[in-house]
N, C-alpha and C positions, 0 to 999 in steps of 0.2 A: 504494500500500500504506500499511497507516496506521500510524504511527510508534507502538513498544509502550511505554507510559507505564513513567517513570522509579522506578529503585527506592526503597523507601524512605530508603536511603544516600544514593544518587545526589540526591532531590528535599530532601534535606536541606541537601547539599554546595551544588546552586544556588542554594536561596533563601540561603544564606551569601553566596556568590559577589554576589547583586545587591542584601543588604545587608537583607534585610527579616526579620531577626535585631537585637533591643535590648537591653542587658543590663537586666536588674531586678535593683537593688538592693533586698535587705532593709531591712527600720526598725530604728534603735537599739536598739526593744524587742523584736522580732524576734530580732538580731541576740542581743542580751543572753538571752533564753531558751535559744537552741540553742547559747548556749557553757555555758552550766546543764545543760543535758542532758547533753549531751558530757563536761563534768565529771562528773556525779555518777553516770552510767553506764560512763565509761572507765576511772577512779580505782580500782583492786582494793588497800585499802590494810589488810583484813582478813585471816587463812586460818583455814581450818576446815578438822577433819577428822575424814570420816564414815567409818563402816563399813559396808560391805557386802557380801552374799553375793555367791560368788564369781560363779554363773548371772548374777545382775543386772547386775556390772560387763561380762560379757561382751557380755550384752546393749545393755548401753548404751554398750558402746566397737564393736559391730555396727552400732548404728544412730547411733552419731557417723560411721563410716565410709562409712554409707550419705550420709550428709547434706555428707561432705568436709570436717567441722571435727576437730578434737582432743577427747578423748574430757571432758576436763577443761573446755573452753569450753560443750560441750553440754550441762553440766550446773549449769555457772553459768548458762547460755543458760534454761534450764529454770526456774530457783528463780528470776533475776528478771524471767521472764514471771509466773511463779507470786504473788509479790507485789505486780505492777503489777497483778494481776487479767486479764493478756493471754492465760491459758496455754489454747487450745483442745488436744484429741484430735485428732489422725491416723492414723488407720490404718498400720501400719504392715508395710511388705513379710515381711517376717520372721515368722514362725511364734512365736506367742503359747503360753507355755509356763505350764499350769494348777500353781496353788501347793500344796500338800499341805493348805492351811488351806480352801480352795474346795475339794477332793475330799470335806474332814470334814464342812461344810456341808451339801454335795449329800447326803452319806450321813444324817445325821441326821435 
């Protein structure tokens, strides 16, 4: 019978075992970048505060809930994809709710 090939864990755990795992160090400069990042993405040393209708914060504390962060992170999460230019659209689960300004639109 032919032996059923090891799981990903498993063929992980052997090649550990017989040593064909090496550590890669980073470069100084390397190194020096992703503590720049880290800093200047970690560091929240501003606050601001917005207002918003009450539908939207609900919405958006639904679809923080959906996502398993705090309603607060996702929206910082948001503004700085928004200005790194990272921020795509996703669909999202939740029933999309038409604004009274798209009704007046359509109507005109």
């Amino acid at each position: 019978m032919k032996k059923p090939k090891p799981s990903y864990e498993e063929q992980i755990s052997e090649d550990y075992d017989k040593g064909r795992f090496t550590s890669v160090a980073p470069s100084t400069a390397e190194l020096k970048r992703f503590k720049e990042a880290a800093r200047a993405t970690f560091i929240k040393d501003r606050r601001v505060n917005v207002r918003l209708s009450s539908p939207d914060l609900m919405d958006i504390q639904a679809r923080a809930a959906e996502e398993g962060v705090p309603y607060q992170t996702l929206i910082a999460s948001v503004l700085h994809k928004f200005v790194t230019g990272r921020l795509t659209e996703k669909a999202s689960r939740l029933t999309t709710r038409a604004s009274g300004r798209a009704k007046r639109r359509r109507a005109a």
